[in-house]
RODO-2510 file (C-alpha; in nm, 4 decimals, decimal comma):
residues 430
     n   res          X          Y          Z
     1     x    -9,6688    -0,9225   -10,0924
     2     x    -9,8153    -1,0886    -9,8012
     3     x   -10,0437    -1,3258   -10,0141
     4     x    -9,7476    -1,4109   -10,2136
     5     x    -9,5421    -1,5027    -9,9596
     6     x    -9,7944    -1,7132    -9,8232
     7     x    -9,8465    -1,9342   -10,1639
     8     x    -9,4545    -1,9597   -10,1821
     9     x    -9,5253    -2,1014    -9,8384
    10     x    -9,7540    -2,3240    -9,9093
    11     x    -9,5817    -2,4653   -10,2619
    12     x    -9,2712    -2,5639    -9,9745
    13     x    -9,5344    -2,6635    -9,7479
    14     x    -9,6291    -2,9183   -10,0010
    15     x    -9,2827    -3,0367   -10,1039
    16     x    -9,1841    -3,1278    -9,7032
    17     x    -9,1365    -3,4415    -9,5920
    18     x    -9,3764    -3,5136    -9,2423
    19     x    -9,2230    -3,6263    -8,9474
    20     x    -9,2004    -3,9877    -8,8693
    21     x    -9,4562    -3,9524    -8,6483
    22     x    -9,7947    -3,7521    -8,6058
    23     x    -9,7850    -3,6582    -8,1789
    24     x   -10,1447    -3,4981    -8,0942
    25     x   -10,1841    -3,3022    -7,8207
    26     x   -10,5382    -3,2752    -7,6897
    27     x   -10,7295    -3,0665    -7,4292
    28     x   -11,1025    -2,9356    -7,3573
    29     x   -11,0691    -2,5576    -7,4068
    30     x   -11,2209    -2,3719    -7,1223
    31     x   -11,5328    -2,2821    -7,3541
    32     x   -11,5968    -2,6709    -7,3765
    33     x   -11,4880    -2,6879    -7,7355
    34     x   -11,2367    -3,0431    -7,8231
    35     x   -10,9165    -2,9119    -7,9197
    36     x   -10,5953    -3,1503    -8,0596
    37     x   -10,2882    -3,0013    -8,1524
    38     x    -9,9796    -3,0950    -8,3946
    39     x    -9,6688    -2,8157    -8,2926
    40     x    -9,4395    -2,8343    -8,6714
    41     x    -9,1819    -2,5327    -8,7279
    42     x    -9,0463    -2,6816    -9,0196
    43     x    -9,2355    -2,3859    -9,1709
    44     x    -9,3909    -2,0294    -9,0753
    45     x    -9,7597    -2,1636    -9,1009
    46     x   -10,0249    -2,2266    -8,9110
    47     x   -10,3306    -2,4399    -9,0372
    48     x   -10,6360    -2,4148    -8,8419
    49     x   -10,9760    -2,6132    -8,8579
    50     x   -11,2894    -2,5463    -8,6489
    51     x   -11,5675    -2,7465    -8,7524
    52     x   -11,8837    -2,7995    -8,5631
    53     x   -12,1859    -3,0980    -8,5458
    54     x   -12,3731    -2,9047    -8,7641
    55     x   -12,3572    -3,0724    -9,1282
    56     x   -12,6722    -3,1806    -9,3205
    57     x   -12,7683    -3,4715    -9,1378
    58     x   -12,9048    -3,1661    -8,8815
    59     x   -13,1379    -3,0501    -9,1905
    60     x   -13,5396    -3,1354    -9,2313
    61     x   -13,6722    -3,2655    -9,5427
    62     x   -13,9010    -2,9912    -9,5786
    63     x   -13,5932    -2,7358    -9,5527
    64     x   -13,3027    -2,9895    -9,6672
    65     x   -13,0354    -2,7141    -9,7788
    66     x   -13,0528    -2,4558    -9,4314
    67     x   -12,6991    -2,6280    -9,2955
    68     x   -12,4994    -2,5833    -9,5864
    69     x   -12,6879    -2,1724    -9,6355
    70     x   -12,6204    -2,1372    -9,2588
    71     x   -12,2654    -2,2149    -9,3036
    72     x   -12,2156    -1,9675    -9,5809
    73     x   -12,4110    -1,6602    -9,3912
    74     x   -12,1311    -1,6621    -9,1308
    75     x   -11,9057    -1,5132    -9,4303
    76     x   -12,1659    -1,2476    -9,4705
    77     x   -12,0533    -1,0005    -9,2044
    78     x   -12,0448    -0,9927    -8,8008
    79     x   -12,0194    -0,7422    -8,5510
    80     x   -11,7030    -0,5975    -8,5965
    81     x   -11,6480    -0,6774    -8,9442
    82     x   -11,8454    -0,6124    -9,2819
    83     x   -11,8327    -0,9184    -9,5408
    84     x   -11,6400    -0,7120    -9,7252
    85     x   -11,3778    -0,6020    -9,4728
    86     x   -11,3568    -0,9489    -9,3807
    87     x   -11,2649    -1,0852    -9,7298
    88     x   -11,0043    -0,7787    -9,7139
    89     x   -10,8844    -0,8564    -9,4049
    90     x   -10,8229    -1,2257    -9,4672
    91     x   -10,6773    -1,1323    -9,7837
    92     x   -10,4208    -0,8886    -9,7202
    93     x   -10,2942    -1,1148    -9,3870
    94     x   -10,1891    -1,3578    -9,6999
    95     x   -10,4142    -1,6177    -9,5643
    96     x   -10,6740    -1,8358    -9,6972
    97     x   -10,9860    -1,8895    -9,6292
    98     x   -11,2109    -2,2487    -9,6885
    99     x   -11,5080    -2,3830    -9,6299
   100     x   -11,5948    -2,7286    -9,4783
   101     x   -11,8918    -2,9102    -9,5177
   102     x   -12,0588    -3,2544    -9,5210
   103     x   -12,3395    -3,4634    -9,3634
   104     x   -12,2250    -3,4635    -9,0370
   105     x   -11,9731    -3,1364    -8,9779
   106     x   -11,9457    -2,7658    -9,1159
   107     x   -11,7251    -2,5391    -9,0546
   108     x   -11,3658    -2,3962    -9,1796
   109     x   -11,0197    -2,4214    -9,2647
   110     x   -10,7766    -2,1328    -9,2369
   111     x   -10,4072    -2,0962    -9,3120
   112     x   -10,1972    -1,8247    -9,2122
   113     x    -9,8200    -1,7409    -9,1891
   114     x    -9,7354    -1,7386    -8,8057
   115     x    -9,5972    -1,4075    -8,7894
   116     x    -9,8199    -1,2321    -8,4820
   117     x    -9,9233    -0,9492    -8,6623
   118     x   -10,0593    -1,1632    -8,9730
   119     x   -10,1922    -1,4563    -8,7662
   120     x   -10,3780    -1,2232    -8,5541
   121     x   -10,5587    -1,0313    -8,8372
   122     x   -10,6891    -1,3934    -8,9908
   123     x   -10,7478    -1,5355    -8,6138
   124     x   -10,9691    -1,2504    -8,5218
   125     x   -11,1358    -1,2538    -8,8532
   126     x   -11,2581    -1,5834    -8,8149
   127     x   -11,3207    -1,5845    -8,4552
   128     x   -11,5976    -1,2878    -8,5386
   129     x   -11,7065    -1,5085    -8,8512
   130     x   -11,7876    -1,7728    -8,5929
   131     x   -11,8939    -1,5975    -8,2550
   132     x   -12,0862    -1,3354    -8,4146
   133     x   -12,2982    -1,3470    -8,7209
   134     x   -12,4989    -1,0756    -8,7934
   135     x   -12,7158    -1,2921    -9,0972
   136     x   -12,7636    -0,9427    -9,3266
   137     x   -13,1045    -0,9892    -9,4698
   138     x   -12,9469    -0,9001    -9,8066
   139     x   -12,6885    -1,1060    -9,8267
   140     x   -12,9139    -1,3872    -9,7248
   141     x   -13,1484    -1,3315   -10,0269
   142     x   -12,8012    -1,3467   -10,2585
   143     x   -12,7136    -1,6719   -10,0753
   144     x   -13,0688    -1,8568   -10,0965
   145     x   -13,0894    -1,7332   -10,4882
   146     x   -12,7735    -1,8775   -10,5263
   147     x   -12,8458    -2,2114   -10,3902
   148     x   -13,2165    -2,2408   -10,5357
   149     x   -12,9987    -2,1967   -10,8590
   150     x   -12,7069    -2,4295   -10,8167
   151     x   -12,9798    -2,6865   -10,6558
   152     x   -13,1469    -2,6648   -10,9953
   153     x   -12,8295    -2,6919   -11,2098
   154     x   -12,7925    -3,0143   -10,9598
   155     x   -13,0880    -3,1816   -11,1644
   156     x   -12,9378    -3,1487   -11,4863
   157     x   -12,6024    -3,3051   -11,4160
   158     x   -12,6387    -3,6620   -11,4488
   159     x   -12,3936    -3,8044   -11,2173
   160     x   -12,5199    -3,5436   -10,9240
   161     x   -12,8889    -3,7020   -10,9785
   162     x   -12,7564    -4,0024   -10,9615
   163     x   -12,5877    -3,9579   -10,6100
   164     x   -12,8725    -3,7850   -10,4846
   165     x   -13,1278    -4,0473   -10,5888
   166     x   -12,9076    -4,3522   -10,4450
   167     x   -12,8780    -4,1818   -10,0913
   168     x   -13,2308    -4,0969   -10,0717
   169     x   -13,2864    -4,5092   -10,1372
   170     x   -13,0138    -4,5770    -9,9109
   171     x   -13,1971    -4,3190    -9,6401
   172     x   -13,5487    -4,2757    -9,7298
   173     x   -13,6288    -4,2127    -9,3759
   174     x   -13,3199    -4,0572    -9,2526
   175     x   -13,1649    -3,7042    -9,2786
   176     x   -12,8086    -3,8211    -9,4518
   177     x   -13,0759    -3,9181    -9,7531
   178     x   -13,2172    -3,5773    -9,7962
   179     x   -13,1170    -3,3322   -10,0262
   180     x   -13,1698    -2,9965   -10,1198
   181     x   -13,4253    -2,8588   -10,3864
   182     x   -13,5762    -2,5567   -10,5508
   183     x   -13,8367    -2,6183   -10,3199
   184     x   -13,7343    -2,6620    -9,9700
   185     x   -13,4796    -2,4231   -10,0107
   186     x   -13,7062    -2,1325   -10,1156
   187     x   -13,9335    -2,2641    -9,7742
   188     x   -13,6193    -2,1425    -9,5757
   189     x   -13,6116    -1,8036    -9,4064
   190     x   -13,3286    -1,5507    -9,2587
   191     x   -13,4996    -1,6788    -8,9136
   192     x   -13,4256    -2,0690    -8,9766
   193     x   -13,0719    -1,9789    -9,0275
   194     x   -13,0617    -1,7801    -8,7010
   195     x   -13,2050    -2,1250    -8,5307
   196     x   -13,0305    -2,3568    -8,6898
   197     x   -12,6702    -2,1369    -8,6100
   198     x   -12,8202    -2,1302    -8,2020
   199     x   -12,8652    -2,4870    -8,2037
   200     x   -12,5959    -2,6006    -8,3695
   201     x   -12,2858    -2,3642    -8,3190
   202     x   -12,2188    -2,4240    -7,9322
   203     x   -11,9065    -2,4757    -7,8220
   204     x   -12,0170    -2,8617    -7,6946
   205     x   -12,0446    -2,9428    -8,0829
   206     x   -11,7339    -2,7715    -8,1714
   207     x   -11,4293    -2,9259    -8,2580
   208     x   -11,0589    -2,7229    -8,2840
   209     x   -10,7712    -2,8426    -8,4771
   210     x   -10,4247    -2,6712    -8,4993
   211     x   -10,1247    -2,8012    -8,7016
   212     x    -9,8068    -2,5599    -8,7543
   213     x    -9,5409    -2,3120    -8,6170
   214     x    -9,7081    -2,2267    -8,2825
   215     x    -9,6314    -2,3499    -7,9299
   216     x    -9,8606    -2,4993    -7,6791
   217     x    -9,9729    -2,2050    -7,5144
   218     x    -9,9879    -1,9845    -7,7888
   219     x   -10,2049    -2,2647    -7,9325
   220     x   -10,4495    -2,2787    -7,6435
   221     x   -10,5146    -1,9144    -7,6504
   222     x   -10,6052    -1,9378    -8,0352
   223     x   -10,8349    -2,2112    -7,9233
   224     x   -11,0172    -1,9963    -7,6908
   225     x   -11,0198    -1,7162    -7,9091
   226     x   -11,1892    -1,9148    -8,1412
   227     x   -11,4787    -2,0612    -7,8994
   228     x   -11,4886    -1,8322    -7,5759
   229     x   -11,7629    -1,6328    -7,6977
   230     x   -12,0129    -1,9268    -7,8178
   231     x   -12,3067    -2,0356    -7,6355
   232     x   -12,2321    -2,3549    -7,4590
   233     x   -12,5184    -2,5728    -7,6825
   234     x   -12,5334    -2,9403    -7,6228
   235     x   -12,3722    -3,2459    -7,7972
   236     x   -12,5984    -3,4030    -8,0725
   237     x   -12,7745    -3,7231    -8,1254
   238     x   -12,7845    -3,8400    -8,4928
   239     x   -13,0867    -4,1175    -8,5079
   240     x   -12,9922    -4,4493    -8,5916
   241     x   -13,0045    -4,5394    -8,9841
   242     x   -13,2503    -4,7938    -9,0194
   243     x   -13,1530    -5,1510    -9,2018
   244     x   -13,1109    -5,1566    -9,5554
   245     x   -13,3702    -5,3198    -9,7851
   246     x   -13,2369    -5,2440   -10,1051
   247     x   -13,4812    -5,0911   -10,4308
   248     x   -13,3948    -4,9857   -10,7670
   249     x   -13,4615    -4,6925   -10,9674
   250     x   -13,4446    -4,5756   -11,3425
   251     x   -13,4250    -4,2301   -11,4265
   252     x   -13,4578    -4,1042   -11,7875
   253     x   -13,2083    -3,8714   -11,8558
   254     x   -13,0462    -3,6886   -12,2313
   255     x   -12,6750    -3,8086   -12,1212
   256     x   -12,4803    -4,0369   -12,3645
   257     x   -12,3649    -4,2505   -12,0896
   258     x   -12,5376    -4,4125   -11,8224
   259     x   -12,3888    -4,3032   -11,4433
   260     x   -12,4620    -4,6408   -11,2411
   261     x   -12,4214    -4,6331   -10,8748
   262     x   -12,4963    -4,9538   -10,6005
   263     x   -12,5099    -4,8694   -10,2325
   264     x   -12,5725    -4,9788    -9,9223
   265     x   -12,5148    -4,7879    -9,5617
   266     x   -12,2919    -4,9844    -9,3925
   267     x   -12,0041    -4,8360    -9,1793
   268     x   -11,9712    -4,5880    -8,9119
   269     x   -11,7153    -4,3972    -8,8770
   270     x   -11,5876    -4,5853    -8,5189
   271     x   -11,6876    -4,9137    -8,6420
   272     x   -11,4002    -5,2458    -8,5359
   273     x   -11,4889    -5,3089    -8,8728
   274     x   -11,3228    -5,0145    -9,0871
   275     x   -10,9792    -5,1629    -9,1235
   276     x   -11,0963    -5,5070    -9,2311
   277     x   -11,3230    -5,3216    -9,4421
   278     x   -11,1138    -5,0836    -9,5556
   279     x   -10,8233    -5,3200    -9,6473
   280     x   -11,0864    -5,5706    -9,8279
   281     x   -11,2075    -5,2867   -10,0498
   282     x   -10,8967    -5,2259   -10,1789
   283     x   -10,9023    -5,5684   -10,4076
   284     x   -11,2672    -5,5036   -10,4839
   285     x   -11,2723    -5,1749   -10,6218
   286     x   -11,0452    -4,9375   -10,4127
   287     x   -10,7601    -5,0204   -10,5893
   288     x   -10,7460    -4,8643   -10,9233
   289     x   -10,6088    -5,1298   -11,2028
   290     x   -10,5450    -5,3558   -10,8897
   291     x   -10,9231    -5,4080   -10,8260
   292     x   -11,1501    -5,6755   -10,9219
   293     x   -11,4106    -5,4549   -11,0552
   294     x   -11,1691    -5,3066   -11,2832
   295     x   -11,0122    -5,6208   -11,4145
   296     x   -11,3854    -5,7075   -11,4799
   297     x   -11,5749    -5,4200   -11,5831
   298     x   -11,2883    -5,2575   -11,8059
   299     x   -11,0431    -5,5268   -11,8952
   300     x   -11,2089    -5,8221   -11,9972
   301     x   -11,5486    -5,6497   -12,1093
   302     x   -11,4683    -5,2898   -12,1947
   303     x   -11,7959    -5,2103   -12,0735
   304     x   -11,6921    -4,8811   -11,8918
   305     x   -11,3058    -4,6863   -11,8640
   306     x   -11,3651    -4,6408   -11,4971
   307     x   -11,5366    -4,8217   -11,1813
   308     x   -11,4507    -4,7843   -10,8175
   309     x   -11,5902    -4,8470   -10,5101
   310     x   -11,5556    -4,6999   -10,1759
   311     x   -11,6814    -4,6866    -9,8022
   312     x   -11,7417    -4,3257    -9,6905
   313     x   -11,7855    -4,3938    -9,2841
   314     x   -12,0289    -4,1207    -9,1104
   315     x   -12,1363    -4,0593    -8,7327
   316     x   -12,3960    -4,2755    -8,8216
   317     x   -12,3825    -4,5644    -9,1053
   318     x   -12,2034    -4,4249    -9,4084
   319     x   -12,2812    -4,5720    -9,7196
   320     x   -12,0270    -4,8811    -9,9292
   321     x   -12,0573    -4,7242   -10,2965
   322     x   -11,9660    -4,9225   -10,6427
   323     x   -11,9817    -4,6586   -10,9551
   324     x   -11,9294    -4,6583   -11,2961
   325     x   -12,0031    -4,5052   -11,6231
   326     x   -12,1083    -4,6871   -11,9548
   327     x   -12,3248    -4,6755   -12,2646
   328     x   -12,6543    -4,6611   -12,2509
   329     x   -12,6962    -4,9824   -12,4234
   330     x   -12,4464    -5,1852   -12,2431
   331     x   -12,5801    -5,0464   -11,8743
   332     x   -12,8065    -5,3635   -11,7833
   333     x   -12,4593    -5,6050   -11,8535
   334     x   -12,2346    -5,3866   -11,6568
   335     x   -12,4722    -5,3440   -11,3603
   336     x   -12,4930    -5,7077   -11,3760
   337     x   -12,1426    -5,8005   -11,3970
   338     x   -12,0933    -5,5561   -11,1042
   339     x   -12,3020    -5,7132   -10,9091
   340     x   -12,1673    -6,0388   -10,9490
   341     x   -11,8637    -5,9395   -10,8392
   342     x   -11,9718    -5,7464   -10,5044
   343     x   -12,1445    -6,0907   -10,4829
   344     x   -11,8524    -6,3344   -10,5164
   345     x   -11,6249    -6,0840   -10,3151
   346     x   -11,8923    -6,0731   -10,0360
   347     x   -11,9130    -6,4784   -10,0184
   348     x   -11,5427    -6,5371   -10,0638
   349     x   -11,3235    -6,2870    -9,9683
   350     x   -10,9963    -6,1720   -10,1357
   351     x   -10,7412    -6,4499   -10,2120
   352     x   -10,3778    -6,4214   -10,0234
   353     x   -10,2544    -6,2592   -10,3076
   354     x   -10,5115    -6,0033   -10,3272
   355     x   -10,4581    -5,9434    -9,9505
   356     x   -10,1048    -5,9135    -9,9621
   357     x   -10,0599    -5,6365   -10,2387
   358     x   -10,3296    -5,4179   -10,0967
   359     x   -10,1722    -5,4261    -9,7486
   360     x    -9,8623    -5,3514    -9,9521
   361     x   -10,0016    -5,0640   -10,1282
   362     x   -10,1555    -4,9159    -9,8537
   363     x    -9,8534    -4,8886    -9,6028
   364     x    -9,6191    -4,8081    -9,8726
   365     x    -9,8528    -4,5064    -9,9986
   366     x    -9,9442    -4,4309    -9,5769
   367     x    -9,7207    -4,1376    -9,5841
   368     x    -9,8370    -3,9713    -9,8711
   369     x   -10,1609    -3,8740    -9,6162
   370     x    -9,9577    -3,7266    -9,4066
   371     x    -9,6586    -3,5318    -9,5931
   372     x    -9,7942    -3,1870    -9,6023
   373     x    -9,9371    -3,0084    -9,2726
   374     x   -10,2630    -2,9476    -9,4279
   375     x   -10,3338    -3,3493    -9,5366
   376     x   -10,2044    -3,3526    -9,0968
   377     x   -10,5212    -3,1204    -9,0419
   378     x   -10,7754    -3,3123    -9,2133
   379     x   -10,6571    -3,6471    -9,0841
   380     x   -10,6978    -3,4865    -8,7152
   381     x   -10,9961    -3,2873    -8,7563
   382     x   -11,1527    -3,6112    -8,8078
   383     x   -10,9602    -3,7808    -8,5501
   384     x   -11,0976    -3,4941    -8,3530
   385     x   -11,4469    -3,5077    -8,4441
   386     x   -11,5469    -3,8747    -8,4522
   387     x   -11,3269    -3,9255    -8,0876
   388     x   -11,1194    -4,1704    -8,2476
   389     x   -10,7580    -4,2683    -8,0838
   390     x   -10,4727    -4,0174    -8,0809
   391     x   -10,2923    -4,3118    -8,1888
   392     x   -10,4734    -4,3515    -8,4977
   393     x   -10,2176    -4,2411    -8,7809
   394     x    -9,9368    -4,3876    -8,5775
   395     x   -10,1261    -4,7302    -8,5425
   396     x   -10,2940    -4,7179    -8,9069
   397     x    -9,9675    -4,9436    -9,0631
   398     x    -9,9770    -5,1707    -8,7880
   399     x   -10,3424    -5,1849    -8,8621
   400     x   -10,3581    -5,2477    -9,1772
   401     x   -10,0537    -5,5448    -9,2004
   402     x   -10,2813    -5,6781    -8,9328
   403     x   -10,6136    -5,7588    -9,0909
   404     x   -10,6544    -6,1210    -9,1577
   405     x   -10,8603    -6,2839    -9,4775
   406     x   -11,1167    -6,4254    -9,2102
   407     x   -11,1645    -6,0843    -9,0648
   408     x   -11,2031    -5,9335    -9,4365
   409     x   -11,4383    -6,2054    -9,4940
   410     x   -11,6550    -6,1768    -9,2037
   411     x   -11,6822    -5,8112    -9,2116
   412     x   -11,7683    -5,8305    -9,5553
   413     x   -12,0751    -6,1232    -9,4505
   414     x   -12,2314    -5,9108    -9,1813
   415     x   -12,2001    -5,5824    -9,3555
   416     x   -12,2713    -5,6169    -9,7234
   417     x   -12,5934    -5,7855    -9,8255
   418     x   -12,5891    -5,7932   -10,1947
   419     x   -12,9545    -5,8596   -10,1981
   420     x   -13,0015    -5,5414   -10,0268
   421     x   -12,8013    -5,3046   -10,2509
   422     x   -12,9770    -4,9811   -10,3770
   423     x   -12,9538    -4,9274   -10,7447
   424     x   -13,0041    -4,6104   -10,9597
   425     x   -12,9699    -4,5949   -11,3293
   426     x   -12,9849    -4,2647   -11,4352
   427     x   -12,9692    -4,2303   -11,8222
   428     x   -13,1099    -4,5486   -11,8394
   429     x   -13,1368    -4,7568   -12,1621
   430     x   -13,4371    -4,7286   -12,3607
***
């Protein structure tokens, strides 16, 4: 009954309107973990993220693949709690139970109705998950096996190759361009996990976010629950990503369609540049059947139903990404038409018009990132996590109806060198 309660919850969850404004509390918890706070009663629920500097830019390249098996040993069973009676537990509190995970963070989300004796079983659940591991040695032999296997399924799906191959060109020398393989991951033993969790779950790289029906104090004592028990750790240095110099690569592949991707790494996450950046990409490929690369790739030449492009900012330099989709014998004309434009739109900006409707999009579609209390979390988790303003969602219009063509321009200039874009073909033509 619990459970269903919760997902009739969570369907009203997603049908109410946000506030008019996002107001973030934030404090240092006394463990040292960064906590920021959103108080909403609109419903009983309480969404909570914990995610720590421990993502798989904090991997080797001889055992790319421990972060993301570290991450999933801390469902295996602590010191209070079996895996098992921690799947039961979380389960019959009606809550629900996720993992996060990407170059830079891991960690997870939970949601939970914010009745005490419910929001206690999932809180403590998780705070055991976190502060406790225990690393079974059989369970760890179930996870590796399962990841040697899905990291081999990886090199059958084109469009995974394909990713994997453009950020090792984008990063041959730096850990956001490694990835996992049969190989490294079957280098990786139950004591590497048991390092990489000491060095990278302290509380110093931990990062708390709370959105729901809970008030400030009740709030800071779930944050402490949560962290009080980890070692104290230190705050990580990513290295710098090293300046792009652009290669290409063809790899043969049985698909039917070639999956072409360009890249360069080009943003970080606190960069001045993301909103000029971030508005410009809109018209270029952002945009859907608003976007250059669209009108085109698709319209005028038919060459593929879909291309996009994207900036995907990082601690570090994230990477600018153009993808489509085509035939194999049209791929050399639609990587070179997509070039052209990245080219032209890198020399010459959007026009006014172009300018105007994405600015117009993007404020008019604003609240749609923030109308449910879990799109709230994962707007301040990474508010939290990359130290941006606690202004940030209530300054992103303003923002964005204040980026200029000359700034979208410029940004574009110093940024994107086309000559320098990274290029992988996989299911190349014959």
């Amino acid at each position: 009954m619990r459970s269903r309660a919760l997902w009739i919850l969570m369907a009203l969850a997603v049908a109410a309107p946000a506030g008019a404004g996002v107001k973030i509390d934030h404090w240092i918890a006394q463990s040292g973990a960064r906590v920021n706070f959103v108080e909403s009663h609109a419903l009983p629920i309480v969404d909570v993220a914990v995610e720590f500097a421990a993502g798989s830019a904090y991997d080797s390249r001889e055992q790319a693949g421990l972060a993301r098996l570290a991450l999933a040993m801390l469902r295996a069973g602590s010191s209070r709690y079996s895996e098992t009676e921690a799947s039961h537990r979380i389960a019959d509190a009606g809550a629900q139970l996720q993992e996060n995970f990407d170059l830079d963070r891991a960690g997870f989300a939970l949601r939970s109705l914010s009745s005490e004796a419910e929001r206690k079983t999932a809180t403590q659940t998780l705070a055991d998950m976190l502060q406790s591991p225990l690393f079974p040695a059989e369970a760890f032999e179930r996870e590796k096996a399962s990841a040697i296997a899905n990291a081999r399924e990886a090199e059958t799906l084109p469009d995974r190759v394909a990713e994997r191959r453009l950020y090792a060109l984008m990063y041959p020398a730096h850990p956001y361009g490694f990835s996992e393989t049969p190989e490294t991951l079957a280098s990786i033993r139950r004591e590497d996990v048991e390092r990489h969790y000491r060095n990278c779950y302290g509380s110093a790289r931990a990062v708390v976010t709370i959105v729901g029906d809970l008030d400030r104090d009740a709030a800071r004592a779930l944050a402490e629950e949560l962290t009080s028990r980890l070692s104290k750790g230190t705050d990580p240095a990513l290295a710098p990503v090293a300046a792009p110099v652009g290669a290409m690569l063809r790899v043969a592949h049985p698909s039917t369609q070639s999956h072409v991707l360009l890249g360069v790494a080009a943003l970080a996450r606190a960069d001045p540049d993301y909103f000029p950046l971030f508005v410009g990409n809109y018209s270029l490929g952002g945009g859907g059947f608003m976007s250059r690369l669209l009108r085109e790739i698709r319209e005028k030449r038919g060459y593929a139903y879909s291309v996009y492009s994207y900036f995907r900012p990082y601690e570090r330099e994230g990477p600018f990404q153009v993808g489509l989709e085509t035939r194999r014998d049209q791929a050399r004309e639609a990587l070179e038409v997509a070039r052209s434009v990245v080219g032209e739109f890198v020399m010459h900006g959007p026009t006014e018009a172009e300018l105007k409707a994405a600015k117009k999009s993007l404020v008019g579609g604003f609240p749609l990132r923030i109308d449910t209390n879990r799109k709230i979390l994962d707007q301040i988790a990474v508010i939290g996590f990359y130290r941006l303003p606690l202004d940030w969602l209530d300054e992103f219009p303003a923002r964005v109806q204040g980026v200029t063509l000359a700034q979208v321009k410029s940004a574009f200039a110093r940024r994107i060198d086309p000559e320098k874009l990274s290029i992988v073909v996989v299911g190349a033509p014959d």
